[in-house]
ROKOLKOL-900159 format. One record per residue (C-alpha): residue number from 1; chain; z, x, y. Coordinates in nm, 3 decimals. Last residue first. Layout:
! ROKOLKOL-900159
- resi | chain | pz | px | py
- NUM | A | Z | X | Y;
...
//
This chain:
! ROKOLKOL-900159
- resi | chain | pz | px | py
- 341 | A | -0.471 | -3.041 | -4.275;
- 340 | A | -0.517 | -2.764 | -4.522;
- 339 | A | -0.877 | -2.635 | -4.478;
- 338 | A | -0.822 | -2.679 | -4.074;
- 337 | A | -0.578 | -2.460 | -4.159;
- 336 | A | -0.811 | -2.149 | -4.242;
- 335 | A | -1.057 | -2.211 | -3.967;
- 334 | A | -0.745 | -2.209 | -3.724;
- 333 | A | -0.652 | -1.868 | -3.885;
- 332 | A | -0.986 | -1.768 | -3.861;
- 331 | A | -1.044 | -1.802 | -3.485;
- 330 | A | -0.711 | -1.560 | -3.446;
- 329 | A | -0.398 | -1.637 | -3.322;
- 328 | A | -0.256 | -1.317 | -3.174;
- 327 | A | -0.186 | -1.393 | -2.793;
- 326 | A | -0.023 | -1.702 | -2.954;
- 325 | A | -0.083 | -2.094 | -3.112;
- 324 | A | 0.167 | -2.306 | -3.146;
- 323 | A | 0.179 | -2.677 | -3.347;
- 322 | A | 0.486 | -2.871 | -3.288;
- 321 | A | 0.583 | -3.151 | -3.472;
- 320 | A | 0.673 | -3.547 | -3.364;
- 319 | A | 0.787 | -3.717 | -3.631;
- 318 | A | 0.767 | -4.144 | -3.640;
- 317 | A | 1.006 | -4.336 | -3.717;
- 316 | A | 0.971 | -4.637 | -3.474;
- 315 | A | 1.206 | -4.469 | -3.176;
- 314 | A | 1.008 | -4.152 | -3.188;
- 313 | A | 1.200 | -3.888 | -3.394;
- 312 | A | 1.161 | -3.516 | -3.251;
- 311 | A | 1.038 | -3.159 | -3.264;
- 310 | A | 0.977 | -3.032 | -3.637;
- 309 | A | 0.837 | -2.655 | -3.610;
- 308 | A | 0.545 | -2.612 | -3.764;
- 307 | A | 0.448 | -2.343 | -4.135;
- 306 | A | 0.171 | -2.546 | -4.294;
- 305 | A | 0.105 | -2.621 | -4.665;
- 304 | A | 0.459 | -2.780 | -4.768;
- 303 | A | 0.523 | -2.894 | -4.453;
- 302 | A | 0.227 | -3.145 | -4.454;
- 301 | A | 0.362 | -3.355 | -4.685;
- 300 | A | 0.688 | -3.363 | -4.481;
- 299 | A | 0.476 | -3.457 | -4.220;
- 298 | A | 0.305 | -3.689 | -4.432;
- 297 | A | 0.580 | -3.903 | -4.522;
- 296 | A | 0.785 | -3.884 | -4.146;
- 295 | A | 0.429 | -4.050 | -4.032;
- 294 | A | 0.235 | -3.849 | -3.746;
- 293 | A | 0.275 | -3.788 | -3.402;
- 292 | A | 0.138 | -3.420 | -3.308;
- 291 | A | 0.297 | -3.171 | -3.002;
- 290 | A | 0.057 | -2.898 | -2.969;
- 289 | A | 0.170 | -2.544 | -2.762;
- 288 | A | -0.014 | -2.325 | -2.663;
- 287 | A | -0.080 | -2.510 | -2.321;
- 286 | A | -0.262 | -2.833 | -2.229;
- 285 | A | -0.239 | -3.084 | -2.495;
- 284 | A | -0.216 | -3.442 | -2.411;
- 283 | A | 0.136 | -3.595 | -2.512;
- 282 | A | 0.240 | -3.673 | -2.843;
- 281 | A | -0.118 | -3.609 | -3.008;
- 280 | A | -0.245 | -3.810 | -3.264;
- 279 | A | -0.390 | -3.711 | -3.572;
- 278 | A | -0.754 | -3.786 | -3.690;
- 277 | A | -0.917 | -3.492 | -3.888;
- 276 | A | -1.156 | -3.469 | -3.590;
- 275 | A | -0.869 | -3.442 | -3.352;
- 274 | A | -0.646 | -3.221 | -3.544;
- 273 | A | -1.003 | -2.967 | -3.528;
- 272 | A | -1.054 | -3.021 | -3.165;
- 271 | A | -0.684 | -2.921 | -3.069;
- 270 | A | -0.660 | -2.642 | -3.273;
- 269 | A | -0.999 | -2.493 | -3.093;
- 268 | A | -0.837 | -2.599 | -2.734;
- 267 | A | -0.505 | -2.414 | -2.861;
- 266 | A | -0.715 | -2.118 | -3.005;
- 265 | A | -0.840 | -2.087 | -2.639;
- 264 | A | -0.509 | -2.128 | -2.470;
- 263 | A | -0.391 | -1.824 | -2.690;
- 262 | A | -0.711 | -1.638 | -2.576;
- 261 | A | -0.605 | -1.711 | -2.184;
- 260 | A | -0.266 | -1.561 | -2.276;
- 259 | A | -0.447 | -1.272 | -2.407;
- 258 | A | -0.626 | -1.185 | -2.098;
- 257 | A | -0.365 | -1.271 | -1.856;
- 256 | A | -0.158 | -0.997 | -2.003;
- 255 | A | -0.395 | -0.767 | -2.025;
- 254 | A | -0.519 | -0.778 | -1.663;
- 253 | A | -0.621 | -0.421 | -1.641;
- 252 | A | -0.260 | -0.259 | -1.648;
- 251 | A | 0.043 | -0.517 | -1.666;
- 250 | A | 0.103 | -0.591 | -2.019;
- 249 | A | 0.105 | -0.221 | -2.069;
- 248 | A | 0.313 | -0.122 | -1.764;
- 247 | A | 0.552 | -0.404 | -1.913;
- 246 | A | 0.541 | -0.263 | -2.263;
- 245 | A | 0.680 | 0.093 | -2.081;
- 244 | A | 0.926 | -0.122 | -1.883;
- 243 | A | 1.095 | -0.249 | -2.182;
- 242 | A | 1.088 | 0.037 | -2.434;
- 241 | A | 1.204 | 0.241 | -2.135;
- 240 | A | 1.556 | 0.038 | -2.085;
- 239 | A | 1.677 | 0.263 | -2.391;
- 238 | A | 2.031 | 0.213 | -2.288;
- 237 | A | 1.919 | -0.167 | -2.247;
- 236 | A | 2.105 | -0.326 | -1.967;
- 235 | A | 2.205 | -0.694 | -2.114;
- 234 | A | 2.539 | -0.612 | -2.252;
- 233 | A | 2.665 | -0.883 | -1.990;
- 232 | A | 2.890 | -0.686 | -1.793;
- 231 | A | 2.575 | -0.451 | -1.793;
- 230 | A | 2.339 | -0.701 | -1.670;
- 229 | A | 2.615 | -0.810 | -1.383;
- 228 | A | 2.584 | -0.419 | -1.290;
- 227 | A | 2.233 | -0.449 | -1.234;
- 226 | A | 2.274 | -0.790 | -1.064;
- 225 | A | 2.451 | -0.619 | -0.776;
- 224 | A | 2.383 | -0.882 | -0.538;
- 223 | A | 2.143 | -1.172 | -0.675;
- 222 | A | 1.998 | -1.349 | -0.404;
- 221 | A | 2.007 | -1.028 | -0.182;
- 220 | A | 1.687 | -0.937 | -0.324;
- 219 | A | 1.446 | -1.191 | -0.210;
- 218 | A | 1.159 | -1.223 | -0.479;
- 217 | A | 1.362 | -1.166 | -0.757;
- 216 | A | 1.159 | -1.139 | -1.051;
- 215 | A | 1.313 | -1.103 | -1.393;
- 214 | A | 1.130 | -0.924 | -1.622;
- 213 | A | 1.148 | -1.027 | -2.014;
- 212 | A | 1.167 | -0.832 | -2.302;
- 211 | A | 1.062 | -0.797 | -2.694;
- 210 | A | 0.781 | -0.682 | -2.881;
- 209 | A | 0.516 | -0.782 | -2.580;
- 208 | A | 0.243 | -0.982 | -2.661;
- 207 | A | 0.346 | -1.317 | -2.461;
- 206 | A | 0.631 | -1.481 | -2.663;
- 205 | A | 0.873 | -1.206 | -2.625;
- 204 | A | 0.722 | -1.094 | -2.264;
- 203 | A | 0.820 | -1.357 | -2.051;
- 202 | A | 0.816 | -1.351 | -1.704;
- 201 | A | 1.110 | -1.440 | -1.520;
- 200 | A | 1.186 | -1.621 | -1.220;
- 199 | A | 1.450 | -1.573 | -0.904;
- 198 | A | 1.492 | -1.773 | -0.547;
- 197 | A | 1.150 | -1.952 | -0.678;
- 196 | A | 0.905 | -2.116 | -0.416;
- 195 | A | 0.710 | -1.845 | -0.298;
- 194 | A | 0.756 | -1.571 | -0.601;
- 193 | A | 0.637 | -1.862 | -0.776;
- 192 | A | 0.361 | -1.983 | -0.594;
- 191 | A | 0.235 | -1.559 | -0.603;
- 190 | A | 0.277 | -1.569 | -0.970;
- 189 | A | 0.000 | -1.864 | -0.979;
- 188 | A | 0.051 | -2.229 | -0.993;
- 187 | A | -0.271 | -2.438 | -0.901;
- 186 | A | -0.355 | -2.502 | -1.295;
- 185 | A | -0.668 | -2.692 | -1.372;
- 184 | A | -0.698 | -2.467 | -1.715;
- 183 | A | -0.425 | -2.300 | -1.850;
- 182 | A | -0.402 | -1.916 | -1.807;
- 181 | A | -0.058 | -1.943 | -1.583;
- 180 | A | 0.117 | -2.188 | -1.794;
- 179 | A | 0.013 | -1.978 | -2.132;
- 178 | A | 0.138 | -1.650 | -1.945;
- 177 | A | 0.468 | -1.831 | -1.807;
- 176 | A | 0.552 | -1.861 | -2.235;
- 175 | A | 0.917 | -1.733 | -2.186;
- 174 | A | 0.870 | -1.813 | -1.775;
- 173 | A | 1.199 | -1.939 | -1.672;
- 172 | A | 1.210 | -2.055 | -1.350;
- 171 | A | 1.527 | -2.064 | -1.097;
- 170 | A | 1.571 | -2.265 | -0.756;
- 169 | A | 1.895 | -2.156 | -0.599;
- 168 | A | 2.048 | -2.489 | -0.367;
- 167 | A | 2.154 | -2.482 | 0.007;
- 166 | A | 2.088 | -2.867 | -0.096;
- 165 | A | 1.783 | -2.878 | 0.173;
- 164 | A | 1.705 | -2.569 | 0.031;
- 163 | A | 1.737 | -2.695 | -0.303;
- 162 | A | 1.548 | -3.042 | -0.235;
- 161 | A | 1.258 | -2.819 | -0.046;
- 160 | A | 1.225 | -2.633 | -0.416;
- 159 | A | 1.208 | -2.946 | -0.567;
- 158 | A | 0.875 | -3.051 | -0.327;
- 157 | A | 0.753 | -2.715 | -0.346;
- 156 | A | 0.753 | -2.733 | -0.741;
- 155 | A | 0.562 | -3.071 | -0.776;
- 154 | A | 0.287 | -2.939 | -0.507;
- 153 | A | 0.269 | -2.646 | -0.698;
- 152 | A | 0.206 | -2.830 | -1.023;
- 151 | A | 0.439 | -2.842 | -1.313;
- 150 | A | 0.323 | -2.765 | -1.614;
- 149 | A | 0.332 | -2.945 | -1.983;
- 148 | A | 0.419 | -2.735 | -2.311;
- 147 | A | 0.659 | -3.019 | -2.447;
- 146 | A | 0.927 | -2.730 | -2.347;
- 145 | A | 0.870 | -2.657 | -2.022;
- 144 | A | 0.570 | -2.465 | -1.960;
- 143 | A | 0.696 | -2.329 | -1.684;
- 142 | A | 1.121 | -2.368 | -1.713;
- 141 | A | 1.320 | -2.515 | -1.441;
- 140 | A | 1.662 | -2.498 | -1.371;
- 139 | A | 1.853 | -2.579 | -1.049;
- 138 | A | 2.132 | -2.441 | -0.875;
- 137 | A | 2.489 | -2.501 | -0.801;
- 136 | A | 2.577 | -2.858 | -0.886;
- 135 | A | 2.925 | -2.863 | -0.868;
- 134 | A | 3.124 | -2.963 | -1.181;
- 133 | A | 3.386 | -3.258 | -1.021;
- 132 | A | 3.707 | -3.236 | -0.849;
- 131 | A | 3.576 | -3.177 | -0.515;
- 130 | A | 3.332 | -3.487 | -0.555;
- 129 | A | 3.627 | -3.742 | -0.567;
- 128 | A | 3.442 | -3.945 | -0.250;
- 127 | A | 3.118 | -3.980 | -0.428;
- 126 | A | 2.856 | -3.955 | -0.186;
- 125 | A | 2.795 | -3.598 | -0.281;
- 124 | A | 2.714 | -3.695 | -0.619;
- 123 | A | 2.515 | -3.971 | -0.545;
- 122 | A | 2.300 | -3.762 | -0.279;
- 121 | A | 2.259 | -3.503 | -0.525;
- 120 | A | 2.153 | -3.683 | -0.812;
- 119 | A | 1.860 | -3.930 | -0.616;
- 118 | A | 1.748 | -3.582 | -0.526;
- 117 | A | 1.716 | -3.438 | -0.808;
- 116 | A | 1.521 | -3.739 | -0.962;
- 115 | A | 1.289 | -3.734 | -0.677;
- 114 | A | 1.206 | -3.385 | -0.731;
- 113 | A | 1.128 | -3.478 | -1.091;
- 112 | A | 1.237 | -3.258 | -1.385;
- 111 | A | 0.968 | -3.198 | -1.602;
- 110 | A | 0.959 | -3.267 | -1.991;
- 109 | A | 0.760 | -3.512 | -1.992;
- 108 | A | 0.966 | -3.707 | -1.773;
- 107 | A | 1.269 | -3.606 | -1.762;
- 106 | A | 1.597 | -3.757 | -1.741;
- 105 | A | 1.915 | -3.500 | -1.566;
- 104 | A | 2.135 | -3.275 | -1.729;
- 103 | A | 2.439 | -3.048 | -1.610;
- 102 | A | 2.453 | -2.791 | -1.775;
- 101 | A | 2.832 | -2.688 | -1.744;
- 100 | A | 2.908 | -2.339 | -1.638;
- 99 | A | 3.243 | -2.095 | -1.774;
- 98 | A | 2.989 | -1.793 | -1.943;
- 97 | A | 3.037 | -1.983 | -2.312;
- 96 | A | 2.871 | -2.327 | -2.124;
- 95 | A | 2.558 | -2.136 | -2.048;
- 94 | A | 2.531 | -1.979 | -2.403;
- 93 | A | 2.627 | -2.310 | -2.581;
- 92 | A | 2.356 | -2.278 | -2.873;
- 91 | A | 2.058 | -2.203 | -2.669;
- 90 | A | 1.873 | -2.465 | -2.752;
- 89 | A | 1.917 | -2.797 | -2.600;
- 88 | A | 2.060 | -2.731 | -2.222;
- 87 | A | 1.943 | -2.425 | -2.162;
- 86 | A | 1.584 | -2.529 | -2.365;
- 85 | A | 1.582 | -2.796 | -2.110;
- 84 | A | 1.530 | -3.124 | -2.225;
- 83 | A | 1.786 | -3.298 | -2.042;
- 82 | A | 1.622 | -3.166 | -1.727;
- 81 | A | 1.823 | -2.905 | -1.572;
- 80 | A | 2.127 | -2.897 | -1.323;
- 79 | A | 2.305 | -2.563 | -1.374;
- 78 | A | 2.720 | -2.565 | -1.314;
- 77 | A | 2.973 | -2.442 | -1.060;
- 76 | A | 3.349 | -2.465 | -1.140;
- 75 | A | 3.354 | -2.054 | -1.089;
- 74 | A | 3.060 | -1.916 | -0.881;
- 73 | A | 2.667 | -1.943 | -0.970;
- 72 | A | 2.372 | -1.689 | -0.944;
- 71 | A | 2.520 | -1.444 | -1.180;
- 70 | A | 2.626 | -1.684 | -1.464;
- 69 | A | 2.270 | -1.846 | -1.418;
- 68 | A | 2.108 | -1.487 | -1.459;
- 67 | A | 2.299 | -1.379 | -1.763;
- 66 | A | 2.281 | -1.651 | -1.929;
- 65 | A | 1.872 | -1.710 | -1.872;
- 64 | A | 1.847 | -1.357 | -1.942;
- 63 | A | 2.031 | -1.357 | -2.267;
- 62 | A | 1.881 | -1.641 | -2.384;
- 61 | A | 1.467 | -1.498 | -2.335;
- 60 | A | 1.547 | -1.163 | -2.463;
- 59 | A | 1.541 | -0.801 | -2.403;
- 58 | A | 1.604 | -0.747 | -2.010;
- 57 | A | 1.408 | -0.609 | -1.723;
- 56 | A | 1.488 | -0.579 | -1.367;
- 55 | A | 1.274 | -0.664 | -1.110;
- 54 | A | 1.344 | -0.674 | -0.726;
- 53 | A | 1.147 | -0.785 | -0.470;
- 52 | A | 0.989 | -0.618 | -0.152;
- 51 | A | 0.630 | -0.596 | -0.217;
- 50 | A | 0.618 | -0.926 | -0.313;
- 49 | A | 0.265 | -1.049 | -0.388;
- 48 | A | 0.339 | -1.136 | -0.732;
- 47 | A | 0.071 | -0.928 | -0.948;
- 46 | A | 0.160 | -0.612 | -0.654;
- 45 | A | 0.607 | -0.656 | -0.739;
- 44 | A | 0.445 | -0.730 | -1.129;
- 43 | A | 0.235 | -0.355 | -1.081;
- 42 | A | 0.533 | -0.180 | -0.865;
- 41 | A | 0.796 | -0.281 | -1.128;
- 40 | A | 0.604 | -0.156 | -1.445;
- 39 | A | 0.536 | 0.162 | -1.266;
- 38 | A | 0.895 | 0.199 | -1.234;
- 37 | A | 0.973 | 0.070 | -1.540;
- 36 | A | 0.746 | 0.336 | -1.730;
- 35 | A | 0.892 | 0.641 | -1.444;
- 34 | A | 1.282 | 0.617 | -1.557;
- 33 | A | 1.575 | 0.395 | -1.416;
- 32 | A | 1.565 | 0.131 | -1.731;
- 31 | A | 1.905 | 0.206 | -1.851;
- 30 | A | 1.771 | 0.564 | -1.981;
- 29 | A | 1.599 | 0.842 | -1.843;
- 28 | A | 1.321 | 0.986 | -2.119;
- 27 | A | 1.289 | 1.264 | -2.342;
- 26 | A | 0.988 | 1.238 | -2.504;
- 25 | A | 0.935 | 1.215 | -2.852;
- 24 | A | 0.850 | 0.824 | -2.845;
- 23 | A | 0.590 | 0.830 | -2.552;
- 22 | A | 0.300 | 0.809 | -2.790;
- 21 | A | 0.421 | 0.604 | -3.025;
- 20 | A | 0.565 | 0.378 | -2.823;
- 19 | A | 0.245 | 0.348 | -2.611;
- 18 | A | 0.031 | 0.287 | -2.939;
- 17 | A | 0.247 | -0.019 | -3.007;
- 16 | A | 0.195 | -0.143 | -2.672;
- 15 | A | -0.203 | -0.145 | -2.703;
- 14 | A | -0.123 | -0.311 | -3.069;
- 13 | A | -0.024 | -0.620 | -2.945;
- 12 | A | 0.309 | -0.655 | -3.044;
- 11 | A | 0.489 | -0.821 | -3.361;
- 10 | A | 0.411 | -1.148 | -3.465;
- 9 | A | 0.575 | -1.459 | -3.527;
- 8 | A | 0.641 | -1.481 | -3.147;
- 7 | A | 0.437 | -1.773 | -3.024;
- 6 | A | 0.560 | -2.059 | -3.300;
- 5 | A | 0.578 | -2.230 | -3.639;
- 4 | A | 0.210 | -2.215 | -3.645;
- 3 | A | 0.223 | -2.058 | -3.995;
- 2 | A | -0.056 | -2.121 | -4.245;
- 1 | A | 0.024 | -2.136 | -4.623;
//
């Protein structure tokens, strides 16, 4: 049995691993205000380009997109994602439990166009009973989204002018940001994000690290006291070191572009093997993550050899599954299922 379930069936990349150990005697400040997360916080402020912003660092990939969205928006206020956002699909109510609606608009491949946004502002705001309506009061986007495709940088200026023109917070969430940033052809770079994005995160959980994610705020009076709004939220980790030391890890001599870029390149190997043993893809592969069509039958066939994550129905009856690779997928493993496919 092979599992390609998804990007955090392992642990940590061993680098970080030794750093606990090391570090795990001493006596260190706590709520993230010691020397690791400092150092972690100067090397993203230097990867970004923005000397000035603020990061704080969290444990998981729902808990920072709740606690974020609750801080960024006021009462009868809600999120406008693509209907496929993982806020709006998988994260079991978390938005709507803090008081916000998702509010959800088509996709197409799992982006949210800037035309689309716009179209949904103008109607809303042309409709005379507006005021007692969910306001729209920021936008979601996640890089990959969720069927693993990127945005480009022209896409993400042009909805990041419909939220200023809106008066509008533009937010990213980068669980698997790594794999987006590594892939090949890509024009979007940490330094487009801390450009076009009022707040982003980079994910950790998915991307080598053994849990955490660092919120990026390039302009720090977007989110006022967000500290304190982390603690309200029991997001402020009493042992905030484990985060910011794994950071400083991920952060020192490339490391976490490194093994993002080796995910991508067990993706490209997966990808060459389903091709030769004849499966179609869903949409063309271009992160870690490979969406395949095949028959309901064999899927279920399949399942009984390979660990994947079932995705969708297509309108004729077909099953879409997900295939992931990670920072930890090894040539082998790829060899290995190849043997089982």
């Amino acid at each position: 049995m092979q599992h390609f379930e998804c990007d955090y069936l392992e642990g940590a990349h061993p680098l970080i691993l030794e750093r606990i150990a090391a570090a795990n005697m001493e006596k260190i400040a706590g709520y993230t205000e010691d020397a690791y997360c400092e150092a972690a916080r100067r090397k993203i402020r230097q990867a970004c380009g923005c000397p000035e912003a603020e990061v704080h660092f969290l444990v998981g990939g729902t808990q920072t997109n709740a606690t974020v969205i609750d801080a960024l928006l006021r009462p009868a206020e809600g999120v406008v994602a693509a209907v496929t956002g993982h806020v709006a699909l998988h994260e079991a109510g978390a938005i709507e439990g803090s008081g916000h609606k998702v509010l959800t608009l088509p996709q197409r491949e799992g982006k949210l166009q800037a035309e689309t946004l716009r179209e949904y502002l103008r109607a809303f705001y042309a409709d005379p009973t507006w005021r007692h309506m969910v306001t729209p009061g920021m936008v979601y986007l996640s890089h990959p989204t969720e069927y693993g495709t990127l945005y480009t940088r022209a896409e993400l200026e042009a909805i990041a002018a419909v939220c200023r023109e809106y008066h509008l917070p533009l937010y990213l969430d980068g669980a698997r940001l790594g794999y987006g940033l590594m892939a090949d052809g890509t024009d979007v770079t940490l330094q487009t994000l801390a450009a076009v994005c009022d707040v982003f995160y980079i994910g950790g959980t998915k991307v080598g690290a053994l849990f955490g994610e660092a919120v990026v705020v390039p302009r720090p009076e977007t989110l006022p006291r967000f500290f304190t709004v982390m603690k309200q939220h029991g997001a402020l980790l009493a042992k905030g070191w484990l985060l910011g030391l794994q950071f400083d890890t991920l952060f020192t001599d490339g490391l976490y572009f490194e093994i993002s870029r080796h995910a991508l390149e067990m993706a490209d190997r997966l990808r060459r093997v389903l091709e030769q043993k004849g499966y179609t893809f869903y949409l063309p592969p271009c992160t870690n993550q490979l969406f395949v069509t095949m028959e309901s039958s064999r899927a279920e066939a399949l399942s009984s050899r390979v660990g994947f994550s079932v995705w969708e129905q297509t309108p004729d009856g077909q099953t879409v599954i997900r295939l992931a690779t990670s920072w930890a997928t090894r040539a082998e493993d790829i060899d290995a299922l190849a043997e089982l496919l």
